[in-house]
C-alpha positions in Angstrom: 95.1 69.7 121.9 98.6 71.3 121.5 100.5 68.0 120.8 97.3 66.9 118.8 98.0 69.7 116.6 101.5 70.0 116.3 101.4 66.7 114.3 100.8 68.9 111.4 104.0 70.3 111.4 105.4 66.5 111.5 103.6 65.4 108.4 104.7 68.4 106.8 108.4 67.8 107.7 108.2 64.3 106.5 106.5 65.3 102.9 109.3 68.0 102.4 113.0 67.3 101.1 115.1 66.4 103.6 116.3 69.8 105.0 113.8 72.1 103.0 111.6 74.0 105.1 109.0 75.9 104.4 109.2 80.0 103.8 106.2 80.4 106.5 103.2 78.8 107.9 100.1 80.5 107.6 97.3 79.5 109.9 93.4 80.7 110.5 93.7 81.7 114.0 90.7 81.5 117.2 91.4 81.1 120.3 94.9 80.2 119.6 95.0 76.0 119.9 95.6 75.2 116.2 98.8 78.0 116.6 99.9 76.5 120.0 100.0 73.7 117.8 102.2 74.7 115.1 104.4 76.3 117.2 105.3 73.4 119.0 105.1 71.0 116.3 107.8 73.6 114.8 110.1 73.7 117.8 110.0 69.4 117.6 111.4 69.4 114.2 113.9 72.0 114.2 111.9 75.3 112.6 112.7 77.0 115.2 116.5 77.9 115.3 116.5 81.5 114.3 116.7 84.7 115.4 113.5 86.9 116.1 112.0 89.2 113.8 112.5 92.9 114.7 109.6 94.8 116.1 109.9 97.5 112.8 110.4 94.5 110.1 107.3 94.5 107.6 108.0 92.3 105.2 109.7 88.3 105.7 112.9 87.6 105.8 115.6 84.8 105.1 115.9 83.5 108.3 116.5 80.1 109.4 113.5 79.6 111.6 110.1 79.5 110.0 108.1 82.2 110.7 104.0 81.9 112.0 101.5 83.9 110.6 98.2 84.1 112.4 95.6 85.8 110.4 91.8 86.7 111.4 89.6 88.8 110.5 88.9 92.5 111.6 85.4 91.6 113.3 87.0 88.3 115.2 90.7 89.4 115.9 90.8 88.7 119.9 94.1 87.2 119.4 96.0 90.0 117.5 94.4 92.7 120.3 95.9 90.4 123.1 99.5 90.2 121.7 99.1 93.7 120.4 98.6 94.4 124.3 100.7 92.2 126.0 103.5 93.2 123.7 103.0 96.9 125.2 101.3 98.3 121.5 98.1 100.0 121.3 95.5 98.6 119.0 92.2 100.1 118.4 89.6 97.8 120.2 86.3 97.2 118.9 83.2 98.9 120.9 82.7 97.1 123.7 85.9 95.5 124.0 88.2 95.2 127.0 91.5 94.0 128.4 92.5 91.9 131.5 96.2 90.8 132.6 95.9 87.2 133.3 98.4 84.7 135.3 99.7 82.4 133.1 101.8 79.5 135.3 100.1 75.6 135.1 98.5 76.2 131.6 102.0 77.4 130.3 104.4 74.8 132.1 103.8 71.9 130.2 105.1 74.5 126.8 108.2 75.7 129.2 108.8 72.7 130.4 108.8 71.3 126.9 111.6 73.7 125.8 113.8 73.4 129.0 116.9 70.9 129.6 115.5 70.1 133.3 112.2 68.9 133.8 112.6 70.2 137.0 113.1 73.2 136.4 111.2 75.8 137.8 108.9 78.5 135.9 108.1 81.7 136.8 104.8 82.7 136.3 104.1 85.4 133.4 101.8 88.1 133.4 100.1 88.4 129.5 96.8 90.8 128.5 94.2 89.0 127.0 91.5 91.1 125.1 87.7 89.8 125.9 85.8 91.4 122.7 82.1 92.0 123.8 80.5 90.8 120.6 81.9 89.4 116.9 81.0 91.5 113.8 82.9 89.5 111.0 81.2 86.6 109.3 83.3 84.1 110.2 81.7 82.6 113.0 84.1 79.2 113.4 86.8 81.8 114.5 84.5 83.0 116.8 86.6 83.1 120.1 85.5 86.2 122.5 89.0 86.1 123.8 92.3 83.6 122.9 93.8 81.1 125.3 96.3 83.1 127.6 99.2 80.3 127.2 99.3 80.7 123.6 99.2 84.6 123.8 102.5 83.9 125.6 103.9 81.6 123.3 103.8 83.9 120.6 105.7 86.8 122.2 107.8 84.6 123.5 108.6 82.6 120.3 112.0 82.7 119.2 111.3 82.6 115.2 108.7 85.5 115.5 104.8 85.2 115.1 103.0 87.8 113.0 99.3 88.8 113.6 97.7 89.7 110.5 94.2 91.5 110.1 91.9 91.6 107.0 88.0 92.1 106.6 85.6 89.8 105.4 85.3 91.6 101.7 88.6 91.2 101.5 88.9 87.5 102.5 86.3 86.9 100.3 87.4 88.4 97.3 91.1 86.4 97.7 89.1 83.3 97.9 87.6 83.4 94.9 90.6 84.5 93.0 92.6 82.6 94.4 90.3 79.0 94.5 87.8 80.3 92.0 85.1 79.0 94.7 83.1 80.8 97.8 84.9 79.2 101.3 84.4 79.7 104.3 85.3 83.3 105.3 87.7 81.6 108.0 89.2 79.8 105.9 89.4 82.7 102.8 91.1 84.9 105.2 94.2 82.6 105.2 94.6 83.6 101.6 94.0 86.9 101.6 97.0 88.2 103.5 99.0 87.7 100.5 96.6 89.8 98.5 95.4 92.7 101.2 97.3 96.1 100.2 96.4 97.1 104.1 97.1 94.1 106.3 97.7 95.2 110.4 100.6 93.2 110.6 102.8 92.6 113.8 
């Protein structure tokens, strides 16, 4: 699903200029496959060459590597707890909520692999914290993952260009939407557009 998705990235290296790229990519994130994705479709064509953004940095950068931006909303955000956890911050979980370490090792090599000189190589395993929410209160049900795909937990924290994990609510998706589109879209889908807008995104 990875490789399936990175092909995304391709297309959007062949429709840009040769040698533009683009200031970020913004993506509606789940579980975590359509980011896994991006960020090796990003890696294959060369987005990936720069240095990482600082832990304190709010606001992007010129850098030579394209950064991520994950966004979910408040009621669905299993991803942003996990790499809020795994990168030692504390988040406020929802009630309910919880948060396991978890192995990653064969589910990850294929990604390490990917990005070393030897196939041979061999990976350690890594240790992430995945949060497991207990039940979804935001409306948008197709990012309705109860917890994200370990592997791409790592991949984030791990990614040299930097992934953020942005936050909004539903409202707040909502209202971007529709100034943004002038139409009512799917809340997953509005909340892509409304971290440009949100005066109090949680932003990693």
């Amino acid at each position: 699903m990875w490789q399936g998705n990175a092909t995304l990235v391709h297309e959007m290296e062949e429709e840009l200029p040769r040698g533009l790229k683009p200031d970020a990519i913004i993506c509606a994130v789940g579980g975590g496959g359509l980011l896994g994705g991006i960020a090796l479709g990003a890696e294959d064509v060369g987005w990936e060459d720069g240095t990482p953004f600082p832990a304190t940095q709010t606001y992007l950068m010129d850098l030579s590597s394209v950064p991520i931006i994950g966004v979910e909303t408040h009621g669905s955000a299993c991803f942003y707890h996990s790499v809020q956890a795994t990168r030692g911050n504390e988040s406020q979980l929802p009630p309910g909520a919880a948060v396991k370490e978890v192995t990653v090792s064969d589910a990850l090599r294929a990604y390490s692999v990917k990005r070393s000189t030897r196939q041979d190589e061999a990976i350690e395993d890594r240790t992430v914290r995945v949060a497991h929410l207990a039940s979804l209160s935001s409306r948008a049900t197709s990012l309705g993952a109860s917890s994200p795909s370990a592997s791409v937990v790592q991949m984030a924290v791990d990614r040299k260009g930097g992934v953020r994990c942005i936050t909004v609510s539903d409202e707040r998706a909502m209202e971007a939407a529709l100034r943004f589109t002038g139409m009512a879209v799917p809340v997953a889908v509005a909340a892509v557009v409304a971290w440009s807008s949100a005066p109090d995104p949680v932003i990693l």
